[in-house]
VEXDREN-2710 file (C-alpha; in Angstrom, 1 decimal):
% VEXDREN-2710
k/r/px/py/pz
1/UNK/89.0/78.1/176.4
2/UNK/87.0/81.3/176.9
3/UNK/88.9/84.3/175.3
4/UNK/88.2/87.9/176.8
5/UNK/89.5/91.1/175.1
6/UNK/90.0/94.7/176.8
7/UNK/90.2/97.8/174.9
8/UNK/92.9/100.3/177.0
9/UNK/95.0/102.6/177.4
10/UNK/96.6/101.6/180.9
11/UNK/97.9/105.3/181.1
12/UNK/99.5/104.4/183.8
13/UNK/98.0/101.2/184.8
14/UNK/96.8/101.3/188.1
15/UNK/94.3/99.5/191.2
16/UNK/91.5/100.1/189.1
17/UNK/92.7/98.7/185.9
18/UNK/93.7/95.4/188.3
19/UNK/90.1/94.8/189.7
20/UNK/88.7/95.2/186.2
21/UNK/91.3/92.1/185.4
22/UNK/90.5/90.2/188.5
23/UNK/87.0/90.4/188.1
24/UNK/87.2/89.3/184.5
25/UNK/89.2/86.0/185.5
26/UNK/87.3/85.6/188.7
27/UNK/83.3/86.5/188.4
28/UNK/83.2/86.2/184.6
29/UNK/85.3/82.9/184.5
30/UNK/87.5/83.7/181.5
31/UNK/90.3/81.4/180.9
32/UNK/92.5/84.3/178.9
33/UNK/92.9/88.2/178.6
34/UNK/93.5/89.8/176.0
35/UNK/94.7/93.6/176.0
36/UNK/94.5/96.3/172.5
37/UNK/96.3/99.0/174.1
38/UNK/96.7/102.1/172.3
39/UNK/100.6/102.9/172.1
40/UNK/102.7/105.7/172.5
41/UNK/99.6/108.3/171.9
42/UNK/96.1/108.6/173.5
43/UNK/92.6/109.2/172.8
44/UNK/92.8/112.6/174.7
45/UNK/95.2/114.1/172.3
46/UNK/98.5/113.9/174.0
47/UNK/101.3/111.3/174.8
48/UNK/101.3/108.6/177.1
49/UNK/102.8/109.5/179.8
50/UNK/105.1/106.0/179.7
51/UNK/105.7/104.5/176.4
52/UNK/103.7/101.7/175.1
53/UNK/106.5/99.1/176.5
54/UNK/106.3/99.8/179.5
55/UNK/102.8/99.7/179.8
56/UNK/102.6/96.4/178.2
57/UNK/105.1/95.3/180.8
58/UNK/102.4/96.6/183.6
59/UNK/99.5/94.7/182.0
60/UNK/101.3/91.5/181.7
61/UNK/102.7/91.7/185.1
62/UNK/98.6/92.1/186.2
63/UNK/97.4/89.2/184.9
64/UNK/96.8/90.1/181.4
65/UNK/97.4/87.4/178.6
66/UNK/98.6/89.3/175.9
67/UNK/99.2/92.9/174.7
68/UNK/98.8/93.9/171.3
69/UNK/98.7/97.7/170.3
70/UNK/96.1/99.6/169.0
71/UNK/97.0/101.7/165.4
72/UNK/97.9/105.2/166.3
73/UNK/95.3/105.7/163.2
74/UNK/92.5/104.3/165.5
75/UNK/94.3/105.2/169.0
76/UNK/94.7/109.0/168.4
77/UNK/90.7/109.3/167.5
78/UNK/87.0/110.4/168.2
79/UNK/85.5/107.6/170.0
80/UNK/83.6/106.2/167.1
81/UNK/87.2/106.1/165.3
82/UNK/88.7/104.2/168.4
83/UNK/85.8/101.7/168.9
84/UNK/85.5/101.0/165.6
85/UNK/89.3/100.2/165.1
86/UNK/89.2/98.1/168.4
87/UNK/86.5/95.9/167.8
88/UNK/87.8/94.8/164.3
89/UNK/90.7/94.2/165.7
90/UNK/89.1/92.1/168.6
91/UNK/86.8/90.2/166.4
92/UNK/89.7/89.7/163.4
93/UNK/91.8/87.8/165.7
94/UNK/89.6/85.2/165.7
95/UNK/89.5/83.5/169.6
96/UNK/87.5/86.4/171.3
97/UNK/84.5/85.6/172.7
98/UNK/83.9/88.5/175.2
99/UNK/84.3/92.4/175.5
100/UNK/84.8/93.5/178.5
101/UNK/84.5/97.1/179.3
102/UNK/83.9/99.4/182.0
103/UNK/80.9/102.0/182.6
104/UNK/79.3/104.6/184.7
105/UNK/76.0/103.1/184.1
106/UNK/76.8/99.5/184.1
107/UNK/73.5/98.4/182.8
108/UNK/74.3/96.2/179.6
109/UNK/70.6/96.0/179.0
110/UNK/70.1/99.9/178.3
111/UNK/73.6/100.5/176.5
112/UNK/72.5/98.0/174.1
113/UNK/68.9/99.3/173.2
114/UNK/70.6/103.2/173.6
115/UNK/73.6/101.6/170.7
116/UNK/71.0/100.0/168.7
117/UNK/69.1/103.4/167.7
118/UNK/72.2/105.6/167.3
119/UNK/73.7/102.4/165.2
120/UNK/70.1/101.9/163.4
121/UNK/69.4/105.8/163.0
122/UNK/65.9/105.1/162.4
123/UNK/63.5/107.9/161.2
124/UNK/62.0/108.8/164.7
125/UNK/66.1/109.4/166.3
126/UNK/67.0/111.6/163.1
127/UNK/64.4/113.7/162.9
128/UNK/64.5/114.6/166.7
129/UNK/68.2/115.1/166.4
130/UNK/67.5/117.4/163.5
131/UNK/65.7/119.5/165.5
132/UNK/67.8/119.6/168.7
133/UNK/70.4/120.7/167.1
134/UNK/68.8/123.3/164.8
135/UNK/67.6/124.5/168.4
136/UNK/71.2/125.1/169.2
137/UNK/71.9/121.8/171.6
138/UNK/75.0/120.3/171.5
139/UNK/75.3/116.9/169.8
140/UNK/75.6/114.8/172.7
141/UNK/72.5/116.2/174.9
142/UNK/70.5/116.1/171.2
143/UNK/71.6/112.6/170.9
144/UNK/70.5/111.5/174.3
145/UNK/66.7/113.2/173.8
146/UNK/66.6/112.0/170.3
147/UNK/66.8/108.2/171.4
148/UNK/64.2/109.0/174.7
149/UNK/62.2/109.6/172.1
150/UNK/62.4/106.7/170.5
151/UNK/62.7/104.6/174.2
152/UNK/59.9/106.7/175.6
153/UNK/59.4/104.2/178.5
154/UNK/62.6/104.6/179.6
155/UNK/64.1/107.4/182.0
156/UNK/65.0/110.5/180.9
157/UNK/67.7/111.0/183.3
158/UNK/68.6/107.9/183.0
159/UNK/69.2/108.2/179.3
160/UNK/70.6/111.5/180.0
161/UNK/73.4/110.4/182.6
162/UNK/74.6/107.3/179.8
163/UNK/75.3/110.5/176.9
164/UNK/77.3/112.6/179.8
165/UNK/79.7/110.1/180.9
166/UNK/83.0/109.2/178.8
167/UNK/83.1/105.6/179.5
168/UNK/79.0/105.0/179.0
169/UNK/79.9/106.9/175.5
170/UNK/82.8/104.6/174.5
171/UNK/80.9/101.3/176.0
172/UNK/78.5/103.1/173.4
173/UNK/80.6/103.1/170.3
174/UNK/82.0/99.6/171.4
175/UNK/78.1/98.0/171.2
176/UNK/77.3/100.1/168.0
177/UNK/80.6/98.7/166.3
178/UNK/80.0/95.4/167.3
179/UNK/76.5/95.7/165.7
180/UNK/77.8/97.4/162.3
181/UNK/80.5/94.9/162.1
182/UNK/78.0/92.0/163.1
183/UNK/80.0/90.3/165.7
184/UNK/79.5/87.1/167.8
185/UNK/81.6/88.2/170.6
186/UNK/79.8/88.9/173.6
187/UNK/79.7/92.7/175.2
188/UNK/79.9/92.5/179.1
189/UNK/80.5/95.7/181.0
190/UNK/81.7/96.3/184.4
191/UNK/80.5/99.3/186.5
192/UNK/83.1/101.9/187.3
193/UNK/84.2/101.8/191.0
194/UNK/86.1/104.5/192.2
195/UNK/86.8/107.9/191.1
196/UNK/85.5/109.8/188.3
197/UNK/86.9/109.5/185.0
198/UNK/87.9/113.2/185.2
199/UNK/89.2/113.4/188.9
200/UNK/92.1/114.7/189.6
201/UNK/91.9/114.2/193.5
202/UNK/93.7/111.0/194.7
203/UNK/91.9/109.8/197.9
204/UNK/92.8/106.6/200.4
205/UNK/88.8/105.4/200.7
206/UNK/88.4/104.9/196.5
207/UNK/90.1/103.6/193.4
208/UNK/92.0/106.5/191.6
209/UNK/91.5/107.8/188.0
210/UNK/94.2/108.0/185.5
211/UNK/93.5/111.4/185.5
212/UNK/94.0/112.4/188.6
213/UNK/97.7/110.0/188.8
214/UNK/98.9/112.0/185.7
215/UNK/98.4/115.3/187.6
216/UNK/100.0/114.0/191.0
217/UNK/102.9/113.1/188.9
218/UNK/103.3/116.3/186.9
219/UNK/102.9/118.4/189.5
220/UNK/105.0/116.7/192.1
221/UNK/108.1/114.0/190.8
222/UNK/111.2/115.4/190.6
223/UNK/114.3/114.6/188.5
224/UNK/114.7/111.7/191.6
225/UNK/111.2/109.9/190.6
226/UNK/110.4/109.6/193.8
227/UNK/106.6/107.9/193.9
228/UNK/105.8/107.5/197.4
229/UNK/102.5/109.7/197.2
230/UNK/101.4/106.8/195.2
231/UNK/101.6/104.0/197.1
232/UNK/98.7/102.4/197.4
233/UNK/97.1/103.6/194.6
234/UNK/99.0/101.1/192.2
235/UNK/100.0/97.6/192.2
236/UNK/104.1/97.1/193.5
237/UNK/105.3/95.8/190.0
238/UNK/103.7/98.9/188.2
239/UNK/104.7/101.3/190.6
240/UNK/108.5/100.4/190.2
241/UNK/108.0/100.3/186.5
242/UNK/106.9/104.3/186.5
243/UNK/110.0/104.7/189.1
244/UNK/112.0/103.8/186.6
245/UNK/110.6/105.9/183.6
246/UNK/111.0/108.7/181.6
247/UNK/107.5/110.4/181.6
248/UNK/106.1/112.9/178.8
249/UNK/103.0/115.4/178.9
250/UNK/102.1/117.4/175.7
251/UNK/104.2/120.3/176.3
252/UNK/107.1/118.3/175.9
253/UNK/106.1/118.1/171.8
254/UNK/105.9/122.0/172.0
255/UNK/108.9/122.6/169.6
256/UNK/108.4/120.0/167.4
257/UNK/104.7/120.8/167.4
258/UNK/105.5/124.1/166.1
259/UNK/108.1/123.5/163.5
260/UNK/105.6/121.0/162.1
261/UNK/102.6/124.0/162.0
262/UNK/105.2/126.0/160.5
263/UNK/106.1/123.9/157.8
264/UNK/102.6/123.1/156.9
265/UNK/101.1/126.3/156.9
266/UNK/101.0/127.5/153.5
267/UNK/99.7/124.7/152.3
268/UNK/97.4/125.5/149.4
269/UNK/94.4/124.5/152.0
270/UNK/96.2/125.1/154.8
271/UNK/95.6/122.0/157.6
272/UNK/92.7/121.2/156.0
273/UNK/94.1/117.9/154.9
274/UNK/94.8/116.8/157.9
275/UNK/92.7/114.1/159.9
276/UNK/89.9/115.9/162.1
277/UNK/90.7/119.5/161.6
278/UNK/88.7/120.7/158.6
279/UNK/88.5/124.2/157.0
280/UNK/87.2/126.2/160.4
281/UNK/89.6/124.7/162.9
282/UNK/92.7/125.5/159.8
283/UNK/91.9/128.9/159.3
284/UNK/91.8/129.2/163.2
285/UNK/95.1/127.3/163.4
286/UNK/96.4/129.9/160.6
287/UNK/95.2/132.9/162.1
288/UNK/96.6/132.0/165.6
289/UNK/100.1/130.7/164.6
290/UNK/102.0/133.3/165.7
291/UNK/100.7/133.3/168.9
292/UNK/101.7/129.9/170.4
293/UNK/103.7/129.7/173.1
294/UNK/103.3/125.7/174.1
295/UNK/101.0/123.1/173.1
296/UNK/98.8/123.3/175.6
297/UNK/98.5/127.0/175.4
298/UNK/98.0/126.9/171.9
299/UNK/94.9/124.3/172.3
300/UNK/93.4/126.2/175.0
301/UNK/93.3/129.3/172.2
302/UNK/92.0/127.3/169.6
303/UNK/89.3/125.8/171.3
304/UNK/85.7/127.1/170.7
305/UNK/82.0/126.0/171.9
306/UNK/81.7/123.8/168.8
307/UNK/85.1/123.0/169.0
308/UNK/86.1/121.2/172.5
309/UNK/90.1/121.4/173.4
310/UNK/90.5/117.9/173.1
311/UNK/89.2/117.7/169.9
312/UNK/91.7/121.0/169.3
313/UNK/94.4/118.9/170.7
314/UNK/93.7/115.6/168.7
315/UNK/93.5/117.8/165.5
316/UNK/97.2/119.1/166.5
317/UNK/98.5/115.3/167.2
318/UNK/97.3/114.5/163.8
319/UNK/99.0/117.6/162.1
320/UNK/102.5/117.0/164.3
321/UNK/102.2/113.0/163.1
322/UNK/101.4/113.7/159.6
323/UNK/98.5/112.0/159.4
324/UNK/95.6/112.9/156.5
325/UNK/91.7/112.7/156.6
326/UNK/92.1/110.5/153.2
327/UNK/94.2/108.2/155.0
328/UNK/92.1/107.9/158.0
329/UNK/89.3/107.6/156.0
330/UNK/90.6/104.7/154.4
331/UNK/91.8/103.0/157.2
332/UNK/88.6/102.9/158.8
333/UNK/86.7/101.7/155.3
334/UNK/89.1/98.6/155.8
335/UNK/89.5/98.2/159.5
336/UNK/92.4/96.6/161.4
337/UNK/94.6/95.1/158.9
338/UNK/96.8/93.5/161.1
339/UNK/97.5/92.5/164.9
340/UNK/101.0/94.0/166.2
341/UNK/101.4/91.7/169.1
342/UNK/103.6/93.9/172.1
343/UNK/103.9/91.0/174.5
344/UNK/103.0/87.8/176.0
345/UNK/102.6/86.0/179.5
346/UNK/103.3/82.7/179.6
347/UNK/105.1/79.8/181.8
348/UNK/107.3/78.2/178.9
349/UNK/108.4/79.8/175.2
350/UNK/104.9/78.9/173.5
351/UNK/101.9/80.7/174.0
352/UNK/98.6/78.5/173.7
353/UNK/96.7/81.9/173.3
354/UNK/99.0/82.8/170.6
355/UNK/98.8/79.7/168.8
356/UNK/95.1/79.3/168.8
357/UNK/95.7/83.3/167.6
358/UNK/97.4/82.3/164.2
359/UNK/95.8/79.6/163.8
360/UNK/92.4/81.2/163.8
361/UNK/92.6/85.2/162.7
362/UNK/91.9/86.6/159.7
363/UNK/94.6/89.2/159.6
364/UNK/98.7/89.2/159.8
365/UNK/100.0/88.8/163.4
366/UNK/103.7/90.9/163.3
367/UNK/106.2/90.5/165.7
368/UNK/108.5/92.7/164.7
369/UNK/107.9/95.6/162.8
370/UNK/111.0/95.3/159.8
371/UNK/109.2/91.7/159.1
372/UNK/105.6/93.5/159.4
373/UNK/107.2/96.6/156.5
374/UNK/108.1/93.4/154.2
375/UNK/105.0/91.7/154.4
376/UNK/101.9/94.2/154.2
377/UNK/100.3/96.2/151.6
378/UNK/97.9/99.0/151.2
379/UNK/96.2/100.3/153.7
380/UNK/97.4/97.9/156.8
381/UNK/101.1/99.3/155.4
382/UNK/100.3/102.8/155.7
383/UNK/99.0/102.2/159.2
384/UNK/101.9/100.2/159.8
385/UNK/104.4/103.0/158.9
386/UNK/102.1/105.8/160.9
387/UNK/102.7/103.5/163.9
388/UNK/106.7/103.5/163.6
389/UNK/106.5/107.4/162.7
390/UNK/104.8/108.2/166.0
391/UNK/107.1/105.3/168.2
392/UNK/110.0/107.5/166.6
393/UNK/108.9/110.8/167.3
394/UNK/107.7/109.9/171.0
395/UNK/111.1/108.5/171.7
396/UNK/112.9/111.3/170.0
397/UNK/111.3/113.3/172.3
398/UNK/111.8/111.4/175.0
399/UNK/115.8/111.1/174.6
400/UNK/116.0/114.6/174.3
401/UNK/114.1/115.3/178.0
402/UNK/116.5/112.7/179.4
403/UNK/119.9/114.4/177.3
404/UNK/119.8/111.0/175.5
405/UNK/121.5/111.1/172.2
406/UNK/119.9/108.0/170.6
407/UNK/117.0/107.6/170.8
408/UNK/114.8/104.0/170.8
409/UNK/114.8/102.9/167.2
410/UNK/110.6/101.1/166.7
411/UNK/112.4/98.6/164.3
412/UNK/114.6/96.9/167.0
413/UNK/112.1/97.1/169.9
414/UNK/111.6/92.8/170.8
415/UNK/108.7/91.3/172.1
416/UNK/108.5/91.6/176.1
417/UNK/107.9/87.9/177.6
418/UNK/106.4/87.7/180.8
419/UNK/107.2/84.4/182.7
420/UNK/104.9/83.5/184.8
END
């Protein structure tokens, strides 16, 4: 059996997500899918717009295998954080043999020699990064002439079009983990078809973004859900799933947001402690406090040029989740320390992915997260509990925007089965 894992965040799933899966089972030949799905908060800094069940449900309902999530600790992080998390993860389960990824580039070939030097940093890549910098560049265009000139036969613009693009950078991170933590599973990318990551233009001819669904459905679903501007754009099973869902955009953690910034705030160091914000972004933070009006407002006036808003609005998920720099910092020393399974597909009760699972990884599999409190330690504990905080905070706020008065409690949440 060949074993294939995909790294996502399925926020929502839609056509393009489905022809990455169906070209995985049809051109590559791969027997079983495996998803690690971030949960109920994103790379980006924000919410998902659907929680992580529902998302599951969508992947399973594609043709994916299995769905396990992604620790908010590694979810809710730069892309070096996120890779990193993923891949142990993906190799500590023990039957993967492929990583599948998509790319603007799609050259394997080049994103492995362009991983190898930024995973490598030898003498030739620092010392030209060094000097970019100091010449006022910003890290990313410094990165990209620092390994031309280490791979001076190779294309400058070339080079220079794999540092711009946010899936060539995260295919990037995913090769340079795999390296660091010396994996045998095989990298394979697939070239992104369709729109551009950050499109928010929906059109009939091409394959949307995420992006761009997330903006058609702020802008324009009412309290009825009605979805038909997406048809299309969507397989049927997903579609219904969103028609039947509760969806949440940052603003929607405004309040809560800013009771947390004013309980923290006189802190002897301020937000300094927290994951990714640091001593310049906390004094910011401090000095603009009084000022915020919404969360997304309150990013945009944070930001600066060394200090992108999504990097402002990860450093504020972090804050409003309670989640440190020491812990974070520890948690990615150790790596995945265990596999929360979501859901599985199969055609009877057992699994034969999930057997071959436990009987091969290196790291607990939890089905239900009482059990999974009982049984880790350390650091895989702490991650465990961050998980279950930020599950119960994204449903709090989720009952609230539907005048729910209980909401979801993480601890009761069972496995979703796909037959199939």
């Amino acid at each position: 059996m060949k074993a294939a894992a995909i790294i996502a965040e399925y926020n929502p799933f839609h056509n393009g997500h489905r022809y990455q899966l169906d070209t995985l089972r049809e051109a590559v030949g791969t027997d079983e899918i495996i998803i690690i799905m971030s949960g109920d908060f994103v790379q980006r800094g924000a919410p998902a717009i659907v929680d992580k069940y529902a998302r599951c449900r969508m992947a399973l309902l594609s043709g994916a295998d299995a769905v396990f999530e992604l620790p908010v600790s590694f979810a809710l992080a730069s892309a070096e954080y996120f890779a990193h998390g993923a891949v142990s993860l993906a190799e500590r389960l023990g039957v993967t043999d492929i990583l599948y990824f998509g790319s603007e580039c799609g050259d394997i070939a080049l994103l492995q020699d362009c991983a190898k030097i930024i995973a490598e940093e030898p003498p030739q890549y620092r010392r030209h990064l060094s000097h970019s910098i100091q010449e006022g560049n910003t890290f990313p265009f410094a990165r990209s002439e620092a390994v031309r000139a280490v791979l001076p036969d190779c294309d400058r613009e070339k080079i220079a079009q794999v540092f711009a693009a946010p899936n060539n950078i995260l295919a990037l991170e995913y090769l340079k983990a795999l390296l660091q933590q010396k994996s045998a599973i095989t990298p394979l990318t697939l070239r992104r078809n369709g729109a551009d990551f950050h499109d928010d233009t929906l059109s009939p001819k091409e394959l949307p973004s995420a992006n761009a669904i997330r903006k058609h459905l702020e802008d324009n679903c009412g309290e009825d859900n009605e979805l038909s501007f997406l048809n299309g754009y969507l397989p049927d099973a997903c579609l219904q799933i969103l028609q039947n869902s509760t969806f949440l955009f940052p603003n929607d953690f405004s309040q809560v947001l800013l009771y947390k910034l004013l309980h923290d705030a006189y802190h002897a160091d301020g937000f300094a402690c927290f994951f990714d914000v640091g001593a310049a972004l906390s004094n910011t933070l401090s000095a603009k406090l009084m000022q915020f009006s919404s969360f997304e407002d309150f990013a945009a006036l944070c930001k600066s040029r060394h200090l992108t808003y999504t990097r402002v609005c990860r450093s504020l998920m972090h804050i409003l989740l309670d989640m440190t720099q020491e812990q974070a910092d520890q948690l990615k020393a150790d790596g995945c320390g265990y596999a929360r399974l979501l859901g599985f597909r199969t055609k009877d009760r057992r699994s034969r992915l999930l057997n071959r699972i436990q009987e091969n990884t290196s790291i607990p599999v939890i089905t239900s997260p009482a059990k999974g409190l009982r049984a880790l330690t350390g650091s895989a504990l702490i991650s465990l509990k961050a998980d279950i905080h930020a599950a119960n905070i994204y449903e709090s706020v989720k009952a609230q925007k539907m005048t729910q008065m209980s909401p979801l409690n993480e601890l009761t949440r069972e496995l979703i089965r796909i037959n199939s």
